[in-house]
N, C-alpha and C positions, 0 to 999 in steps of 0.2 A: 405491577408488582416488581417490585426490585430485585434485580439477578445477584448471585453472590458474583460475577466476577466485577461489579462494582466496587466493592470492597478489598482494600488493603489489609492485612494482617493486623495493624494495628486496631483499625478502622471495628473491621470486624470482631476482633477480640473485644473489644470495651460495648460492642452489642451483644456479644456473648454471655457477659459477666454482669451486663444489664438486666440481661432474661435469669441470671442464675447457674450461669456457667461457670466453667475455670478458662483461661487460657488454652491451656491443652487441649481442652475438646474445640476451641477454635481452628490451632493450629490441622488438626487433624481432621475435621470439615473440610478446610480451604485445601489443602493437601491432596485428597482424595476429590474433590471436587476437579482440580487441576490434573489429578494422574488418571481422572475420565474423561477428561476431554469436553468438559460442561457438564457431568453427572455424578452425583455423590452415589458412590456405593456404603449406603447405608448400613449393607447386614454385615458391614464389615469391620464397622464404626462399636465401641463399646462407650457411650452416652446416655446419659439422662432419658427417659421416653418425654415426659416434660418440655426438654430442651427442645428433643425432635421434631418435638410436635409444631412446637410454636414456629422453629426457621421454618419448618414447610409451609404453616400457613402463612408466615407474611412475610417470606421470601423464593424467589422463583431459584430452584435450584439444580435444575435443567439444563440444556443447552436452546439455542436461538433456535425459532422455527425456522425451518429449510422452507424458503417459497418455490424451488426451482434448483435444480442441478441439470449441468450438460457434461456429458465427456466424449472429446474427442479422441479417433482415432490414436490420436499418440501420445495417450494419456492422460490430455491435461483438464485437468476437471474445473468447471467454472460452475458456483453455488451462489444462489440469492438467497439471503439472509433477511426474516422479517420481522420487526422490533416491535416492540409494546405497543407503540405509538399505530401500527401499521406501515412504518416507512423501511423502504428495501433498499440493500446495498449488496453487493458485489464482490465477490471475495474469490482467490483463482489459486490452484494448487498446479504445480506443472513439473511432472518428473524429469530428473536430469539422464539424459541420456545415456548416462554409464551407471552401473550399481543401484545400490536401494536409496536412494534420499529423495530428496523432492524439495525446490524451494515455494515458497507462497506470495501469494502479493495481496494486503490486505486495503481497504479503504478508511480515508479519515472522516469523510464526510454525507450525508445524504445529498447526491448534487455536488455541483462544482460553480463558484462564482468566477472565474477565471478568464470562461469565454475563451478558451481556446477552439480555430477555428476548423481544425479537423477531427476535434474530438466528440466523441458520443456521450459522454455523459457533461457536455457545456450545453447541450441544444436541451436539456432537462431545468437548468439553472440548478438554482441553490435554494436549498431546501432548509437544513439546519445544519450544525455537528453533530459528530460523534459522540457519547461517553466514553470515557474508559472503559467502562464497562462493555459497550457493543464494538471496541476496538477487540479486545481481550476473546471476548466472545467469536469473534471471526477465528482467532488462531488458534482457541480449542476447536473449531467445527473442523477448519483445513488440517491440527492435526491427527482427527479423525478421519479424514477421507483418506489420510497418508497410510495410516495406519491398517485402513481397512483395503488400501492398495497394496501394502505388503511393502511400505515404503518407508523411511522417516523423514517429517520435517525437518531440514537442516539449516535453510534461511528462509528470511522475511525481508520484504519490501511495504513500503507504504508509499505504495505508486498506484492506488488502485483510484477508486473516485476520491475527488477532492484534493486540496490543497493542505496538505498537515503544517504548513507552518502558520496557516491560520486556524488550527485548531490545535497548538503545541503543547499545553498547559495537561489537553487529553493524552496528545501524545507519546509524550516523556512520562506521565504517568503508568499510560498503558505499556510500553515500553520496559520500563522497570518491572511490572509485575509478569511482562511474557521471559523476561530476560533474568530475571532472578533466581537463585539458587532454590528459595524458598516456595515460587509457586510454579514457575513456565520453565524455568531452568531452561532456556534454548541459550542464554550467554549474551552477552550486547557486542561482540564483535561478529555476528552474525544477521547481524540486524540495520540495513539501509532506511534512511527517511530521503523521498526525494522533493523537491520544490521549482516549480516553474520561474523561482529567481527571485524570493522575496528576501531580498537583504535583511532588514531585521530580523526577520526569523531564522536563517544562519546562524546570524550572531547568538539571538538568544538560543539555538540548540548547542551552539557550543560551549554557552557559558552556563547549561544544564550539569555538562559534566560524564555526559552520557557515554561519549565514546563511541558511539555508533558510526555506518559508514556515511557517506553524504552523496546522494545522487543531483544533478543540474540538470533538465530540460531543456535543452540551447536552442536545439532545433533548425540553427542560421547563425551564422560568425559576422552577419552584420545586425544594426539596429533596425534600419528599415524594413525589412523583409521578416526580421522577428516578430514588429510592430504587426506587422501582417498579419502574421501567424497567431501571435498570444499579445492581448492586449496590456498583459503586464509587461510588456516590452520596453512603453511609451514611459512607464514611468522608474524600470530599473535597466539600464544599459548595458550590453555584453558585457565592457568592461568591466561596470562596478561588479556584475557579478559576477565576473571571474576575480575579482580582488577580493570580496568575501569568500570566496572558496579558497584561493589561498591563506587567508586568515586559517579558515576551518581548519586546513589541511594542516595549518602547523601548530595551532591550536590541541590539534587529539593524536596525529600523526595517522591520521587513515586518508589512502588516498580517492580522490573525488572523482565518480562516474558522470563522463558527460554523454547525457541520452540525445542521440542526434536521428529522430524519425526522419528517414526520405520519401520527398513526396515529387513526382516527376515534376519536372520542369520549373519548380519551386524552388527548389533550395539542394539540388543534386548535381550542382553541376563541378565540373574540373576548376573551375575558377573558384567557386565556393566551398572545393573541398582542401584547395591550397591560404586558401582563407582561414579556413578551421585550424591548418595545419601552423598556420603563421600565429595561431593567438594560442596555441597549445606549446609552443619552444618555451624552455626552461620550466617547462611545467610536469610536472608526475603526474599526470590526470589520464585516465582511460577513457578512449572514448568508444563507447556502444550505440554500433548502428544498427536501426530496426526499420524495416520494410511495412509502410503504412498498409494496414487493413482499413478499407474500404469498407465504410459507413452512409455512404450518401454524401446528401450537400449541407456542406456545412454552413455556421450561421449567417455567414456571407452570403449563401447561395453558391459558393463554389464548391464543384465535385472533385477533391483531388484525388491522384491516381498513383500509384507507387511505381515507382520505376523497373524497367527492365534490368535481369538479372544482370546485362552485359552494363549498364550503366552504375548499379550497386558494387560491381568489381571497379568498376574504374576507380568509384569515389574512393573504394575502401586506397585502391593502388597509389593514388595520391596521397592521402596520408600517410600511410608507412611508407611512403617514397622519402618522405619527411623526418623519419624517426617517429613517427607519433605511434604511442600502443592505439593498437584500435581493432576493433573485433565487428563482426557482421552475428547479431544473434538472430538464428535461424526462425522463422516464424512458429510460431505453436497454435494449438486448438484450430485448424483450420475443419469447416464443416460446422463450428458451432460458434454461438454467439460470441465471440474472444476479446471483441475491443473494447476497452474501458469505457461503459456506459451503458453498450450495446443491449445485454441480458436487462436489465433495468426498463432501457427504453422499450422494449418491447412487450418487455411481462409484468414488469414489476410497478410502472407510473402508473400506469394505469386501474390497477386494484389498489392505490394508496388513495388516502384521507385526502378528499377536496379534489380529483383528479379531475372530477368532469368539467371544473370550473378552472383549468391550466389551460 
């Protein structure tokens, strides 16, 4: 059954007025649909019973089944979300340390074809995309969980499972309807997409028109050892993608996050972080370092390990020794399943469609 947040205002309206509606009672559906959080409050609504009747029966207009919620100790809440189909994905709300807000991170994809080698939801593969609809669907559930932390959603990331610039078309779709005045109202300068360094899809986000901010997965300031790491290395180079990010960045004027995970004896070291430092000069880019959460072995067979707190100082010391803005964000959700794939891999593969034959 199809979910209303499938549906565009437009979209919706001309199925509204197909059943015998006006406009207005569309507007005022999707409306209230949006200020529930995935839930029409119906006794609220002054409609047709006619109308009623029919959106209920042959549209789903509820929110996403919850297969699974954890929260940790300092707040951060990670929820499995499960789709018509049966297929789960992973969606994370994590409060900000000071006041009431909370940002999200949501997913593009069921799975990830990527093959990144220390991440948790690569050793799952690829499964499908997303719709709009089950993007949209993620940031009503996390703005309820905010909500009922006594919190408000204030940003979004789509760093969660999968690669969004290979599923952009949903993206920027769903995007526009979380971002819009009219249904999600969270605003588009509040709103990051990140990509493991698919040059065309850069481009095509920024010639969206969206405005949004742009995150980078670098991970290593050289090609070899990125090659390593992410196999879309081999085929898009440090450089070019720091040449599209600059595009980006002058293209919208938002400056670009570069997410730099350390992983000991990998990619942490003083030479490598005067490296990063050397491809970051004349550049406005932030760089965001994160301390690898340990998942096992990855699809290599390799067990990587996150570096000691005194080696995380150095690197960071080496960049700002440099001029480079650059920040250490502190780990979250620790105690529960936290790393992109993790919740999935353990709860969710395995009750989806075809699992015993994976």
């Amino acid at each position: 059954m199809q979910s209303l947040a499938e549906f565009s205002v437009e979209a919706f309206t001309a199925r509204v007025e197909a059943w015998g509606g006006r406009p207005v009672h569309a507007r005022q559906i999707l409306r209230s649909f949006y200020a529930g959080d995935g839930a029409v409050a119906w006794d609220e609504l002054t409609l047709p019973r006619a109308l009623r009747a029919r959106i209920e029966a042959e549209l789903r207009t509820g929110p996403a089944e919850l297969a699974a919620r954890q929260v940790a100790a300092d707040g951060t809440t990670k929820v499995l979300l499960r789709f018509e189909d049966g297929r789960t994905v992973e969606s994370v709300l994590m409060p900000d340390w000071k006041g009431e807000r909370a940002a999200g991170c949501l997913s593009s994809q069921v799975g990830c074809a990527m093959g990144c080698d220390f991440c948790a939801t690569a050793q799952g593969g690829f499964v499908r995309n997303l719709t709009t609809g089950e993007i949209v669907g993620q940031f009503l559930a996390l703005r309820h969980e905010a909500k009922t932390a006594g919190r408000k959603l204030q940003t979004l990331v789509l760093m969660g499972m999968g690669e969004p610039m290979l599923n952009l078309d949903n993206v920027v779709e769903a995007v526009r309807r979380i971002a819009g005045n009219d249904l999600g109202a969270l605003g588009r300068k509040q709103i990051t997409v990140s990509t493991v360094g698919i040059v065309p899809g850069i481009e095509a986000l920024a010639a969206s028109g969206l405005g949004v901010s742009l995150a980078v997965s670098l991970h290593a300031p050289d090609d070899v050892t990125r090659a390593r790491l992410l196999p879309m290395g081999r085929r898009y180079g440090v450089a070019e993608i720091l040449a599209a990010a600059d595009r980006y960045q002058a293209a919208t004027g938002r400056i670009t996050t570069i997410q730099y995970c350390l992983l000991a004896g990998v990619n942490d070291s003083p030479e490598q972080a005067r490296a990063l430092a050397a491809l970051m000069a004349g550049r406005r880019m932030h760089v965001n370092l994160l301390r690898y959460n340990p998942t096992g072995s990855g699809l290599s067979g390799v067990e990587y390990r996150p570096p000691e707190p005194a080696g995380i100082e150095t690197f960071l010391g080496e960049l700002r020794a440099q001029g480079v803005v650059a920040h250490f964000r502190r780990p979250r959700g620790e105690g529960i399943d936290a790393a992109c794939g993790q919740l999935r891999g353990r709860l969710g593969r395995e009750s989806e469609p075809g699992a015993a034959t994976r």
